[in-house]
N, C-alpha and C positions, 0 to 999 in steps of 0.2 A: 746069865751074865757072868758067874764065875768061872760056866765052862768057856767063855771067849775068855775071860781076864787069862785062864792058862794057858788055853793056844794061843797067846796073845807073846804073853813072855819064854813061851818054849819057841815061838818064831823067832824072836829076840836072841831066846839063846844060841838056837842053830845058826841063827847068820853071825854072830862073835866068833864063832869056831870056824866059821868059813870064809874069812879073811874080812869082816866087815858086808852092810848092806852094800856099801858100793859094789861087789861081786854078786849079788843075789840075782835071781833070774826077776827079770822086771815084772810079769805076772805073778808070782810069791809077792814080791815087797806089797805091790799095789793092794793085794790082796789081805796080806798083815795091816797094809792102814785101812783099810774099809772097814775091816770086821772091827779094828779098834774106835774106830769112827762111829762106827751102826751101834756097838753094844753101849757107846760112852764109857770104855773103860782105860782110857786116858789115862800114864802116870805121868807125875808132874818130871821124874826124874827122868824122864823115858824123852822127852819133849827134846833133844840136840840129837835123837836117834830118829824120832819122826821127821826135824827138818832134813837131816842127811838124806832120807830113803826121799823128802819129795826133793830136793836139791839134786838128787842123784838121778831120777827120773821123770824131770821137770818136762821132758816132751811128750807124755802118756797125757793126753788131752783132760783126765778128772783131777790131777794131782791137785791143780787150785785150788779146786773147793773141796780137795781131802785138805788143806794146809789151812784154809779157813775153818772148816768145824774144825779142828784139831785144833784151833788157837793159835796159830801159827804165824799168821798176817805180820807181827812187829817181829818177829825171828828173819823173816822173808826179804827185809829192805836190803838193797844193793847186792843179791844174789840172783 
């Protein structure tokens, strides 16, 4: 669990450096919320970077129920 919590925020960091998740290649992003999803390692400060990555790739058919386990549902209204 701690080795996802790192790959977790070193995804994080390479997409800051690379103009924001709005730029990341949509297989990455998807792939940063699963793993964050499966291991539950979840940070509460991280949570307006998860909805942008499902905001951002809202047409990838699982984002829904990554933004549901993720908590996300009341972040989600009118977007």
């Amino acid at each position: 669990r701690e080795r996802a919590r790192g790959m977790a925020s070193e995804g994080k960091d390479a997409a800051e450096k690379t103009g924001g998740v709005e730029g990341a290649m949509p297989p990455v992003a998807h792939a940063c919320l699963l793993q964050v999803a499966t291991f539950a390692v979840a940070e509460k400060e991280d949570k307006e970077l998860y909805r942008r990555i499902v905001v951002s790739f809202s047409w990838r058919r699982q984002m829904p129920r990554l933004a549901i386990t993720l908590g996300l549902e009341d972040e989600m209204d009118g977007n």
